[in-house]
N, C-alpha and C positions, 0 to 999 in steps of 0.2 A: 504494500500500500504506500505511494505516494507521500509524503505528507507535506504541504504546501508550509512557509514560514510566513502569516501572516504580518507581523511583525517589521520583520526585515524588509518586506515589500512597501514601507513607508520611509524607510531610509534615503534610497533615491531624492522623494521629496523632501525631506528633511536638509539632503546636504547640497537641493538645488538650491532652496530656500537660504542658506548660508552663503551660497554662492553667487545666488542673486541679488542680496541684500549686500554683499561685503567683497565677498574674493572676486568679480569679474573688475571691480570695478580697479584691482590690481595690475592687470596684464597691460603692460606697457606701449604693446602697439595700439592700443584703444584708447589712449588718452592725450589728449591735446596738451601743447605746450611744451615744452621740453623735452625729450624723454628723460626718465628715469628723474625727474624734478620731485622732490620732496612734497613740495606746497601746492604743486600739480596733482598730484594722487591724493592728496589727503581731503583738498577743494571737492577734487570728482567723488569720495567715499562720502564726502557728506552729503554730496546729491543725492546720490545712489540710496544712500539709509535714509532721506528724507520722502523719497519714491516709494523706499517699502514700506515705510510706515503710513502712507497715503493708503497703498494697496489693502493693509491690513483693516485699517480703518474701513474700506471699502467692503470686503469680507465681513466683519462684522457687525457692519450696519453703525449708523453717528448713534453716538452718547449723547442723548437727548438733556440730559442734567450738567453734559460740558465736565464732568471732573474726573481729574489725571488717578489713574492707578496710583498708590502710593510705590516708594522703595524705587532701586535699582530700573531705570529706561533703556531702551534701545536705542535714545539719544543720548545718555550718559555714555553709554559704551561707545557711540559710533566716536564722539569728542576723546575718550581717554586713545582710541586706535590712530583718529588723527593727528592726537598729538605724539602719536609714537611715530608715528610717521614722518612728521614734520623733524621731528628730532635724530631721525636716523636711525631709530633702534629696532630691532625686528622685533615682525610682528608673527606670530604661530598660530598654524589652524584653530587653537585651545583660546587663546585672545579672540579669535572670530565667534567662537562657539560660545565664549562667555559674552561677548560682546551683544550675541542674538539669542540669547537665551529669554530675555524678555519676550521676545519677537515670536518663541518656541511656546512658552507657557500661552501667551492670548492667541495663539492660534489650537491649542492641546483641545478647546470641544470639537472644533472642525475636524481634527486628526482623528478624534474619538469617534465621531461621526462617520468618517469615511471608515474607520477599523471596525465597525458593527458592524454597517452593511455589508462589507468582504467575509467577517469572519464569520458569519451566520451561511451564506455558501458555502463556506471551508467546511463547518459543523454539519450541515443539511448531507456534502457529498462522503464525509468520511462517518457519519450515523449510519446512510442507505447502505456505505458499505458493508461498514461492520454486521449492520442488522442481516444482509444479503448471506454473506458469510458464515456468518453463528446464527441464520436463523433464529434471530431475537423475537421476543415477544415486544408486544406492546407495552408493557411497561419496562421492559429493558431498554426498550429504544427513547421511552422518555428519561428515565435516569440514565444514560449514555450521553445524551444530548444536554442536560442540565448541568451533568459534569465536564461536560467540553466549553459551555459557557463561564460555566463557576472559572476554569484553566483560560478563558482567554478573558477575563476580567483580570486575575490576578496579576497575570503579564504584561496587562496594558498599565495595571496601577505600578508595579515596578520599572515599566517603561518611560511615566511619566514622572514617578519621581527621580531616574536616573537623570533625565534629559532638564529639571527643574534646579535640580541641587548642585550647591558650588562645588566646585571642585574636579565635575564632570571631565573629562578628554572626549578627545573623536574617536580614540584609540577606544575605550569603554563605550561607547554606544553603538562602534563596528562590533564589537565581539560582542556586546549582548544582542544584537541585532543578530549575528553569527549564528549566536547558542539557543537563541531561545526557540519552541520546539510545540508545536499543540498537543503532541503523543507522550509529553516527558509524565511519567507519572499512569498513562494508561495501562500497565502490567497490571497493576495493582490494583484497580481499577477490576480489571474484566476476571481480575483470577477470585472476585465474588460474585461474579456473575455466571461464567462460563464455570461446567463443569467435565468430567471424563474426557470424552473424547475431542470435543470441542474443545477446550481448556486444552489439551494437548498440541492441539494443529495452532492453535493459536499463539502460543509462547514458541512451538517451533519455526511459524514464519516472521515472527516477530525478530528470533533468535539471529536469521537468516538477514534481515533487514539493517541491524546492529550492525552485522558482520561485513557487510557492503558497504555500508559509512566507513567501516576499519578501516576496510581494504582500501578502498576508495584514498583515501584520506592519505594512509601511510604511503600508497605506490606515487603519490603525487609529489608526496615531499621526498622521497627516495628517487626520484628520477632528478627532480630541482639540482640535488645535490649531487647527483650524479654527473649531471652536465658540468658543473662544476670542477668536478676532482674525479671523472673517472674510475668507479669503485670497482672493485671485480666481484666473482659470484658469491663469494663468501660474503663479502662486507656489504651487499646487497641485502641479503637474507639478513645479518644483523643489525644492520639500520633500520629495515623495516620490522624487523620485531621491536626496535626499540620506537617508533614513531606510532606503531597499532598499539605495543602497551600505555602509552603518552595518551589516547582518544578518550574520549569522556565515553565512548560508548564501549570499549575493551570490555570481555569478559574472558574467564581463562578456558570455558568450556564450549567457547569457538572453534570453530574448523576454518581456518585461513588457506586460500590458493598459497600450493609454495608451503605453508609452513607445517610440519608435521612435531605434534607434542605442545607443551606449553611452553610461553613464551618468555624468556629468564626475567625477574623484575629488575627494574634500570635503577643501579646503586644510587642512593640518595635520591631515588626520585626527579634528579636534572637529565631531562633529555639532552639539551646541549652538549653536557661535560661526558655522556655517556654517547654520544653522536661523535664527537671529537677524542674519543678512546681510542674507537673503533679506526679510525683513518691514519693511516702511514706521515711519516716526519713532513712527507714534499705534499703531501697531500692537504694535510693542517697547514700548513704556508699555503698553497694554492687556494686555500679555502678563505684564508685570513685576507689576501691579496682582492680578492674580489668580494671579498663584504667590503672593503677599505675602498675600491674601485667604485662599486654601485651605491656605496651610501653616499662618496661623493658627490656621484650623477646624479641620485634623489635630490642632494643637497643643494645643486645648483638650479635644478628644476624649480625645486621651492624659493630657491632666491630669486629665478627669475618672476615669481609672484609677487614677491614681496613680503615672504615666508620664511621660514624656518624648519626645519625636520626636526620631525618630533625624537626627542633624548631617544625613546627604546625603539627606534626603528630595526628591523629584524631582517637579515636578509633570506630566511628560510618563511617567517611568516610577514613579508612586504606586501600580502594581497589582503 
């Protein structure tokens, strides 16, 4: 069974909406006056976040009573980015994020809005399935369905307070956007529901689905790294045992393509340092040489925004 990330599929909007309001108005062939002029881009950002805060107003319809939200604006932040910019200092995705997080919260009914409508499809196609499958009664198919609402409430309320609260990164709201899942929790779920035979086929294909995430996952970052440093067949098979033990979905009573028996636990629990065991002297230098290589690339990319790279950028997990 499929399972769609409802979630995740608001992110795009999310980080147009950033984009829109803040990071286009960076890129230097698009702005007039100088190039690369300080007081040029920081003039243009304040247009920019004065258009989206027009827009939003528009979205939501005029404040009839005329009065300002109290706390933190989206015109306090656009001034404190302008004047980092005036001043020369960079400026990072996290400064944009915090800067439109106002922008984030008065827009969060609209987002809640459009996440109901989607997610109640999501729930309607994966109930008919379930019920198709296990041959559910009718009242299984409503407590099935109550529980996959109750599961995409709680997500949206941690979704919203992630993207509300100081301190947030982009890095955090990629990987919960990443992680977050409408099946997490349904084992438990249907193993009182479903019993014998049912209950069997059902934790079996479930088992099977886990397994495919593993795989999936592990062969992707064992190839990454392969191009890399050239691994041979042994340090294949041991990287990727150590990248499928690393998956939030790993279990040990998986059957992995390739892998036969369990998978050794990775000492200490750092995939990195257990990644970097396994790989030969010229090989750890080749690996060092092009994290060193591409995080610079990243780094200029982002300077040419008018950005900065974020501290943990990762050259195994850069996507």
């Amino acid at each position: 069974m499929a399972i769609p990330q409802s979630i995740r599929t608001l992110l795009p909007l999310v980080i147009g909406l950033l984009a829109g309001a803040l990071g286009a108005t960076m890129f230097r062939q698009s702005l007039p006056g100088p190039e690369g002029s300080p007081e040029e881009r920081a003039n243009k950002l304040e247009v920019e976040l004065k258009h989206a805060h027009n827009r939003l107003s528009a979205l939501e319809g005029a404040d009839p009573s005329g009065r300002r939200r109290p706390g933190r604006t989206l015109a306090d932040g656009a001034r404190n980015i302008a004047e980092a910019i005036r001043a020369g200092k960079p400026v990072s995705p996290d400064d944009i994020l915090r800067a439109s997080q106002p922008l984030l919260r008065d827009l969060a009914p609209l987002f809640d809005r459009m996440r109901v409508k989607q997610q109640q499809q999501i729930i309607e196609s994966m109930t008919g399935e379930l019920a198709r499958k296990y041959n559910l009664t009718p009242q299984q198919q409503t407590a099935l369905k109550q529980w996959f609402e109750d599961k995409s409430n709680a997500d949206a309320q941690r979704w919203n307070k992630l993207i509300s609260q100081d301190g947030t990164r982009i890095e955090d709201l990629m990987r919960a956007a990443r992680d977050v899942r409408p099946d997490d929790g349904l084992d438990q779920f249907m193993a009182t529901t479903l019993s014998g035979d049912k209950l069997t086929e059902f934790q079996t294909t479930r088992m099977a689905q886990r397994a495919e995430r593993v795989q999936q996952d592990a062969d992707q970052r064992v190839q990454r790294l392969d191009s890399i440093v050239q691994l041979d067949t042994t340090q294949r098979d041991q990287v990727f045992g150590i990248m499928a033990r690393a998956s939030r979905d790993y279990d040990p009573a998986m059957q992995l393509e390739g892998i036969g028996g369990e998978i050794t636990p990775t000492t200490g629990g750092n995939r990195q340092q257990a990644m970097l065991a396994v790989l030969r002297p010229e090989q750890r230098a080749a690996y060092a040489s092009a994290q060193q290589q591409r995080h610079d690339e990243a780094a200029k990319n982002m300077e040419s925004l008018g950005l900065t790279l974020p501290a943990d950028w990762d050259l195994l997990n850069d996507d």
